[in-house]
N, C-alpha and C positions, 0 to 999 in steps of 0.2 A: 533373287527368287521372287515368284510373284504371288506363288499360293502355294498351301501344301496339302496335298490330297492323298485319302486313305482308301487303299484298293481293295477291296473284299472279295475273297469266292465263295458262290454259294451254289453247293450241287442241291436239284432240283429236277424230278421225272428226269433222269439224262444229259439235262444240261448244265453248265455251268453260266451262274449268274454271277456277271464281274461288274461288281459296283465301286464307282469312283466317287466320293461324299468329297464334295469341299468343303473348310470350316474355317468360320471366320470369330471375330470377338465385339460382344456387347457390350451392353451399358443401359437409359432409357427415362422416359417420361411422355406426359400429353393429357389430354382431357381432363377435370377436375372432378369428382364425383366424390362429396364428400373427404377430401381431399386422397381419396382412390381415383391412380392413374392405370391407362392398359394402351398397349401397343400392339400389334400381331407383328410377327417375324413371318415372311410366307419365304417357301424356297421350294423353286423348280430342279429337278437335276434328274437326267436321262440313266436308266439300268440297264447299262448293255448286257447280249444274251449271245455268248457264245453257242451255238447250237451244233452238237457230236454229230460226227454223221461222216461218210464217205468224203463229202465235197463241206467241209465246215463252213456255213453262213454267220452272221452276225446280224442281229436285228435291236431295237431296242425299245423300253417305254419309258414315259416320263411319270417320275415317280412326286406327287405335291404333297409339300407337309409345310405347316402354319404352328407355331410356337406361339402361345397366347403370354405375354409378361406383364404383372402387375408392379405397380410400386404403391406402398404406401408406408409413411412415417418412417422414413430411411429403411425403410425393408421392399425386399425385392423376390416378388412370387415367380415363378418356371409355371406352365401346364404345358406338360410334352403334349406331343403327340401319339395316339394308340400303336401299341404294336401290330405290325400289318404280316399277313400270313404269305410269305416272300413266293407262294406259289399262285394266289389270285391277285396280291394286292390288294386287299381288303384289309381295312382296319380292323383290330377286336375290339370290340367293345369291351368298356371297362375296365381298360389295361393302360390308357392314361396314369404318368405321376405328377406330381406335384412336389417343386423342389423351393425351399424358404432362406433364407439369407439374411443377415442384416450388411449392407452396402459396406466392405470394405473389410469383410472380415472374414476370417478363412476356411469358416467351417459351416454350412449350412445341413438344413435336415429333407429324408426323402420322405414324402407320405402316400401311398397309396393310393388317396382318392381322397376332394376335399372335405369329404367326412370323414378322414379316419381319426380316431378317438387315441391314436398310439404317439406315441413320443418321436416317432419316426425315427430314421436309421441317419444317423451321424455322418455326411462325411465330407473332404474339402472342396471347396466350392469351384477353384479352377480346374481343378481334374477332371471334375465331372461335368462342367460345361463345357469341356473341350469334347466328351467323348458321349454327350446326350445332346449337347445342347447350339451345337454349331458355331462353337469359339477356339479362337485362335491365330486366325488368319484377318489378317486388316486389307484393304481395297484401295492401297496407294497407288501410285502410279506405277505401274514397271519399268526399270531401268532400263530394258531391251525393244521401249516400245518405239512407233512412230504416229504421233498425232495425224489424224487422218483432217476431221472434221467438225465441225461445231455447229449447232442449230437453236435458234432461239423457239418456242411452244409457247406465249401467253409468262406465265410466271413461273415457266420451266425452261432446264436448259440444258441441250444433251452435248457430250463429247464421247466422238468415234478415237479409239487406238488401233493401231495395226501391230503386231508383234514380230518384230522381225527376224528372229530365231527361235523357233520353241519346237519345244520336244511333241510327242505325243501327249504327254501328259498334261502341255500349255493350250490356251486358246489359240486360235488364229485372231481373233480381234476381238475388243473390249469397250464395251458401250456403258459410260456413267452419265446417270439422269440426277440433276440435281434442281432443287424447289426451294422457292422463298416459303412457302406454307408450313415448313415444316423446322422453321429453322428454331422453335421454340422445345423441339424435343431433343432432351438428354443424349438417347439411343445415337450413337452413330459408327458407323462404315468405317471411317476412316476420319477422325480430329483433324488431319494434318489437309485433307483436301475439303472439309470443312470449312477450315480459315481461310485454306486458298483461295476460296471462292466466293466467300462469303453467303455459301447458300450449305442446305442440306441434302447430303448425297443420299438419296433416298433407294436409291436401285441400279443395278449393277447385274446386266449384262454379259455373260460371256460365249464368244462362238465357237463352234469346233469344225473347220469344215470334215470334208470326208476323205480319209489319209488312211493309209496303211500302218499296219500296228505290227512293229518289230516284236511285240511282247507276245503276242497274241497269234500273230502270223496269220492275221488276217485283215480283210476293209471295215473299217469301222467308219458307220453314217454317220452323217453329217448330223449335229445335234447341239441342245445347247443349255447354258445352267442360269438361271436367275437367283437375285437374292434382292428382297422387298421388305421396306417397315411402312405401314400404314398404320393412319390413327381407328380407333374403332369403338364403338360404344359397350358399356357395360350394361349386361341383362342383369346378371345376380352380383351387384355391388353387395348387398348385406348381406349374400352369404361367405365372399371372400374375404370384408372386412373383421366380419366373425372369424373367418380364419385365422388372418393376422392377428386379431385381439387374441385368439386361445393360445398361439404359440409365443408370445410374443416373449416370454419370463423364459425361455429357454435359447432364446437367439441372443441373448443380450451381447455375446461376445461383439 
């Protein structure tokens, strides 16, 4: 198996929106700020739109969301992203959570917003980064692939895969971009192609050409999913650091 993806339906004015989320698993570090680190998590992934109708069409849009992750003093900050309103795509404002951790332990807390004043809501730390936070799936190689191609960029280095059997629900090919610049951060895709490489897989690629869908019983375009960690600077280190400092007696686990 190469990924495992969760299909959603969502009726909306008429239509049904079939959303395929892929989810992968984390980890992290980078920039020093007081010794407050942050990475962003960016992920592209297309929302196909079955549209009802006499002659059913299929159309889709690309849906972006950026995961912002803190570390500091073996604690590990989440800032989701806003709940978006599934009929414009617009985010709501103020509807960001903010999920707290101490690395390695199994129960972290949800808050609100990073002022809220509450002891937040309790609860285990991998269930809910599998089903908020885009973990679970790692970025190894697939065992059904066939190495296409390799190209060197400067202090980057891409490898093409071809997939030589896959369902609808697989890619058609698989493009990992991997960098010496990043090899200092925690965060990673995949350990094992890490080492292999001795660089950092920093982005991962996948395509979908345009194929008929048994499920769906229809053409579904051509389209495609990213998954990206970049380093990024801290605006409000001292109001997150205060974060950490106020919860910090209750994460001890």
């Amino acid at each position: 198996m190469l990924i495992n993806t969760t299909i959603t339906t969502i009726k909306a004015q008429g239509a049904a929106l079939i959303v395929v989320i892929i989810i992968f698993s984390s980890c992290g570090s980078i920039r020093n700020y007081n010794g407050l680190k942050k990475i962003n998590l960016i992920v592209n992934y297309p929302i196909v739109i079955m549209n009802d109708g006499v002659h059913d069409t299929v159309s889709f849009f690309n849906l972006k969301d950026t995961v912002w992750i803190f570390y500091y003093d073996s604690k590990v900050l989440y800032r989701l992203s806003e709940t978006r309103n599934p009929e414009t795509d617009k985010k709501i404002v103020g509807t960001e959570k903010w999920f707290i951790y101490r690395e390695k332990a199994k129960h972290g807390f949800l808050f609100n917003s990073i002022s809220d004043s509450s002891r937040g809501l309790k609860l285990i730390v991998d269930s809910f980064l599998i089903s908020r936070a885009y973990a679970s799936t790692n970025f190894d190689f697939p065992s059904d692939s066939l190495f296409v191609k390799a190209q060197n960029k400067e202090e980057k280095f891409v490898e093409k895969y071809y997939i030589k059997e896959h369902t609808e629900n697989y890619p058609d090919s698989i493009y990992y971009y991997f960098t010496n610049e990043l090899k200092n951060i925690d965060y990673t895709f995949s350990r094992k192609l890490d080492s292999l490489k001795n660089m950092k897989l920093y982005k991962v690629r996948l395509l979908y050409n345009k194929s008929f869908s048994h499920s769906y019983k229809a053409m579904i375009p051509k389209r495609e999913f990213l998954f990206e960690i970049r380093e990024d600077i801290i605006v409000n280190s001292k109001e997150i650091i205060n974060f950490f400092e106020r919860v910090k007696s209750q994460i001890k686990e």
